[in-house]
Each structure stands twice: as structure tokens, then as C-alpha cells.
BALOBA-1460 file (C-alpha; in Angstrom, 3 decimals):
// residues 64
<rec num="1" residu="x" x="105.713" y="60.973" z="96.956"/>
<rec num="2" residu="x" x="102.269" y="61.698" z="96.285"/>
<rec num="3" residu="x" x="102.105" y="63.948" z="99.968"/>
<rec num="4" residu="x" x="104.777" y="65.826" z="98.680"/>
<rec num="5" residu="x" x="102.392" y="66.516" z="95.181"/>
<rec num="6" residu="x" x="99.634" y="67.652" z="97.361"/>
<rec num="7" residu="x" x="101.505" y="69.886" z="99.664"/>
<rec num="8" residu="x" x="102.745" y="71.483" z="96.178"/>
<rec num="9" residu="x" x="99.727" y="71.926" z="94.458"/>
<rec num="10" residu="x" x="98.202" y="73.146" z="98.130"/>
<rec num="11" residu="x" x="101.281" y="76.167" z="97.920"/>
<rec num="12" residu="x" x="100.678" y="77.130" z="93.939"/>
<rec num="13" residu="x" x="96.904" y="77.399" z="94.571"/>
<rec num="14" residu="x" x="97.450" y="79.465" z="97.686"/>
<rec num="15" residu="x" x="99.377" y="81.793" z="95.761"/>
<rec num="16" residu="x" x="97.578" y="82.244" z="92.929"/>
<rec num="17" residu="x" x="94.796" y="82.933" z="94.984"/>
<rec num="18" residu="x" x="96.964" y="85.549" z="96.994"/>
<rec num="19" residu="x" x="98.261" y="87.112" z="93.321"/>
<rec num="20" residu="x" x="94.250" y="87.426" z="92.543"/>
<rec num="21" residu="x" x="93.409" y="89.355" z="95.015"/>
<rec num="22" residu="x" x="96.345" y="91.682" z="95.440"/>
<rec num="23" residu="x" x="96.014" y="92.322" z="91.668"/>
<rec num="24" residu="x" x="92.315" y="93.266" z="92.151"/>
<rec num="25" residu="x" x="92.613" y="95.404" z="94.934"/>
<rec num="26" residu="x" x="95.069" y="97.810" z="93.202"/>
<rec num="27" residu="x" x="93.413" y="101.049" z="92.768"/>
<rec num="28" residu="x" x="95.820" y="102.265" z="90.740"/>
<rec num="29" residu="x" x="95.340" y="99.413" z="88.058"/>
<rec num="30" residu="x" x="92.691" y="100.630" z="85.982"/>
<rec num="31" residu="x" x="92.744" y="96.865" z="83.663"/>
<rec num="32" residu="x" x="91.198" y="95.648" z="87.050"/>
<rec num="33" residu="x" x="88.914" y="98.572" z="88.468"/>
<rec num="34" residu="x" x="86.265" y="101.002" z="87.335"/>
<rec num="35" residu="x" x="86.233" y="104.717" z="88.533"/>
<rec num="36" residu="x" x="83.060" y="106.372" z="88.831"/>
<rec num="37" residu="x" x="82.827" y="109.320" z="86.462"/>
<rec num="38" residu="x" x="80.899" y="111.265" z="88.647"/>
<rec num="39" residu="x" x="82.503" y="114.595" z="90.115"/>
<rec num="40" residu="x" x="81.634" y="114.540" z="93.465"/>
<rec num="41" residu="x" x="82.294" y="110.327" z="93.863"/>
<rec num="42" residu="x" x="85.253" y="109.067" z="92.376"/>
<rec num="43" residu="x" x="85.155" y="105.682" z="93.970"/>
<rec num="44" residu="x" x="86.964" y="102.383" z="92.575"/>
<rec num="45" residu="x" x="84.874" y="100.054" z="91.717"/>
<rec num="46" residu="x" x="85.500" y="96.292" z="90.411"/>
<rec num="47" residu="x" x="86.035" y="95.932" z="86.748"/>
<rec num="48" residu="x" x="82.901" y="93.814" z="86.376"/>
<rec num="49" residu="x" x="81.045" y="96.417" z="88.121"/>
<rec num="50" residu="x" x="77.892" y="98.112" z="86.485"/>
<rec num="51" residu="x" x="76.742" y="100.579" z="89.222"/>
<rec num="52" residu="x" x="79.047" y="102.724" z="91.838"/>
<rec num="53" residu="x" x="79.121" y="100.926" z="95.207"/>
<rec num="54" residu="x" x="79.369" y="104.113" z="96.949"/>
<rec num="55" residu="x" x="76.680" y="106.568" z="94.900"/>
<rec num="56" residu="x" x="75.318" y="103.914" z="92.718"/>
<rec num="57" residu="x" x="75.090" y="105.944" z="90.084"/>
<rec num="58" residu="x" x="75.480" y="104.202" z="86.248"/>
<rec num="59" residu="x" x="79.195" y="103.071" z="85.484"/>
<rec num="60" residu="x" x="79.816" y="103.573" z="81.798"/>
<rec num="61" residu="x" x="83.000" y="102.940" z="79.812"/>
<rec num="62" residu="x" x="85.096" y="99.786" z="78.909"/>
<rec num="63" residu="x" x="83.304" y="96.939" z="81.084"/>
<rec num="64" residu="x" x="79.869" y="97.787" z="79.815"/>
């Protein structure tokens, strides 16, 4: 009994943890990323970003 618990819990953290990341990693979610505003950039950032990974210019918008 209490095997069969672990191996459960084991299998709903493992894909929660899966649903995280593939929900983070979608570009074209904009609840989860940041674009840079700049013209010449572009790039998707995370949502709790605060400067552009790729320029590192200032992001500004929701998230601030």
C-alpha cells in the first residue's frame, strides 16, 4: 500500500513539473513571457524578467 502512494505521488509531481516547463517555454503565451520592445531585438524573455537576455536593454510593461 504505502509503495503504491509513493510511486503515485512520484508520477503527479513529475508531471506537474513537465506541465511547468512546457507552459513556460511557450513563446507564443504572452501570460508567461516578456517580449522586448526594442525594434531591432524582439527576444522572449521570462515573465519575471526585468532586462532582455539577448540586448539587455530595460523590459517595461506588465511584470514591472
Amino acid at each position: 500500500m504505502v509503495p503504491s502512494i509513493v510511486i503515485l505521488i512520484l508520477i503527479v509531481g513529475v508531471l506537474l513539473w513537465i506541465w511547468a516547463l512546457l507552459g513556460r517555454s511557450d513563446p507564443q503565451n504572452p501570460r508567461y513571457n516578456r517580449i522586448c520592445p526594442a525594434e531591432d531585438c524582439g527576444h522572449v524573455n521570462p515573465r519575471r524578467a526585468r532586462y532582455c537576455a539577448r540586448c539587455g536593454r530595460k523590459l517595461t510593461g506588465p511584470g514591472d
